[in-house]
FIKEVEX-732565 format. One record per residue (C-alpha): residue in one letter; x negated, y negated, z negated. Coordinates in steps of 0.25 Angstrom, whole numbers, plus 5000, padded with zeros to 4 digits. Each point is the difference from the previous one (the first is absolute). Example, Ala and Ser with C-alpha at 12.3 -4.5 7.8 and 13.67 -1.06 7.14 Angstrom:
A495150184969/S499449865002/
END
This chain:
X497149744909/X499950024985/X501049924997/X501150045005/X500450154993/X501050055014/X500249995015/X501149905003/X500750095004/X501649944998/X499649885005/X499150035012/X500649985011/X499150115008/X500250134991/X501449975005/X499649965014/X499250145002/X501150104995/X500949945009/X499250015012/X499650144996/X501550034998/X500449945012/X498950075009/X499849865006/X498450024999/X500249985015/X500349864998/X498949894999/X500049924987/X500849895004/X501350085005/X499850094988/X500249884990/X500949945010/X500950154998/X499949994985/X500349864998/X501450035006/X500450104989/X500549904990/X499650074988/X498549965006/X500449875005/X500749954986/X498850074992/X498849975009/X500249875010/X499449914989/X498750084999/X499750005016/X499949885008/X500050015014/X499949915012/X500949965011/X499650115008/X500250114988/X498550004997/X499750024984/X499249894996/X499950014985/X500650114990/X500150024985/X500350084989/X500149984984/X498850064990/X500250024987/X498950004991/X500250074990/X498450044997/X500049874997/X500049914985/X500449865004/X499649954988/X498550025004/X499749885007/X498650075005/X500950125004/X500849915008/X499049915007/X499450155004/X501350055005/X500249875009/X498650005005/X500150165003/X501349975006/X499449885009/X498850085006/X500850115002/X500949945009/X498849935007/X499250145003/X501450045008/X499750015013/X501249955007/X499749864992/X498750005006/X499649875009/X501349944995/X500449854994/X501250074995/X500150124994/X501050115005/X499950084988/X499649944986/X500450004986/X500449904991/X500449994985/X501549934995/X501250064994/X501050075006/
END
């Protein structure tokens, strides 16, 4: 997206996520024993467990991360209606959202 200068990288759970399974060698492991494994390394858990939402049986259900847009002047309404929209139909096209009420990966604007 335009609008957004860098990759999340600090603040996205799954950069994390993949060198830890890497490092591990737990590519063996399906997805839900590997985020199980990394969520019981605290410094994951403390930084992480806020961004992934999983069900009672250990299931993701919904993830997020922070983006910065920083090719972005907020003082340009236009701009800004553009970045939310861009923003909006991107999530849409994502195809684990398809066929759902409620999105399991969308974006939204606020302060953090």
């Amino acid at each position: 997206m335009p609008y957004c200068g860098r990759y999340p990288t600090y603040s996205f759970w799954l950069v994390a996520f993949d060198d830890f399974v890497k490092r591990e060698n737990i590519t063996d492991l399906n997805f839900e024993q590997q985020l199980q494994e990394f969520l019981s390394v605290d410094i994951y858990k403390n930084q992480f467990e806020d961004a992934i939402v999983l069900d009672e049986n250990g299931t993701m259900t919904a993830s997020r991360t922070i983006l910065a847009y920083d090719n972005h002047d907020y003082s340009n309404v236009k701009e800004t209606v553009k970045a939310l929209e861009l923003q909006e139909e991107i999530s849409s096209e994502q195809p684990v959202n398809q066929g759902r009420k409620d999105w399991a990966f969308f974006t939204w604007a606020g302060k953090t």
